[in-house]
C-alpha positions, 0 to 999 in steps of 0.5 A, spaced: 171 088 445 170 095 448 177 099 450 178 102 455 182 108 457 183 111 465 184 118 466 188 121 471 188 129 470 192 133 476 188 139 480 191 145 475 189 140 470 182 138 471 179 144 466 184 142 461 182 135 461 175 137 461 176 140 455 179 135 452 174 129 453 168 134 450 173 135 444 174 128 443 167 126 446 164 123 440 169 117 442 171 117 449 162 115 449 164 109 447 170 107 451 169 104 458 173 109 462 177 108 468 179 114 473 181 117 479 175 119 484 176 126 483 177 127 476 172 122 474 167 125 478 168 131 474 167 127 468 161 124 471 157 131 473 160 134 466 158 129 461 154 123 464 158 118 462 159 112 466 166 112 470 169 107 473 171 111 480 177 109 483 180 113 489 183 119 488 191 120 486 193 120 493 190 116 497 192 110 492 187 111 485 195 111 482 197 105 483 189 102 482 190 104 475 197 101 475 194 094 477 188 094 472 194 095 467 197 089 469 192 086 469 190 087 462 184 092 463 187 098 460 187 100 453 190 107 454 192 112 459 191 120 459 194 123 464 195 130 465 201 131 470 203 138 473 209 138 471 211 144 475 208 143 482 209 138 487 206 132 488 206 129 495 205 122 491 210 123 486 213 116 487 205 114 486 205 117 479 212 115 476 211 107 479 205 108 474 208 111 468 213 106 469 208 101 470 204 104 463 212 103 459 213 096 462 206 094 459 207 097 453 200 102 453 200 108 450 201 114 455 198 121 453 201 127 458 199 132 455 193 135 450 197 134 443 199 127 444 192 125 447 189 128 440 195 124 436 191 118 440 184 120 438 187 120 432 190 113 431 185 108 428 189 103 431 188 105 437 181 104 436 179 097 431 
């Protein structure tokens, strides 16, 4: 059965998430992908993959990616937050990181724990 992983990245880190799928691409390609509109739309332009596009953060993709979890639709989450700006829906982020922990998904926030993912032949049996 396919995993799959939902990307979430905010504005200042949408070129690093970019990054990091085009050095990872030879496994996210065989993964089914989730993502908040904007990023996934990023993803769609820059690699041709096919993106399951929820809406973006704000207007609610957050927590959509939150109830996929619930739901058992979510093998991973690599979420690249802003930890020094200000998010007007912070309270979004953090009920899906909450969600993440209760749900016992691994959670990636930032490039290395993303990369220690990738690695994890666990991850991907």
């Amino acid at each position: 059965m396919k995993k799959s992983i939902a990307i979430v990245a905010h504005d200042n880190k949408k070129p690093e998430i970019l990054k990091w799928i085009k050095a990872h691409l030879h496994i996210i390609k065989k993964l089914n992908i989730i993502a908040t509109g904007t990023t996934g739309t990023l993803i769609q332009n820059e690699f041709k993959l096919k993106v399951k596009k929820l809406n973006s953060g704000p207007l609610g993709g957050d927590q959509q990616i939150g109830a996929l979890i619930t739901e058992g639709k979510v093998d991973m989450l690599v979420f690249f937050w802003d930890p020094l700006e200000p998010q007007p829906h912070d309270p979004d982020v953090k009920a899906l990181l909450r969600v993440a922990a209760v749900w016992d998904i691994p959670v990636a926030c930032n490039r290395s724990t993303a990369d220690a993912l990738m690695a994890s032949r666990k991850m991907f049996k």
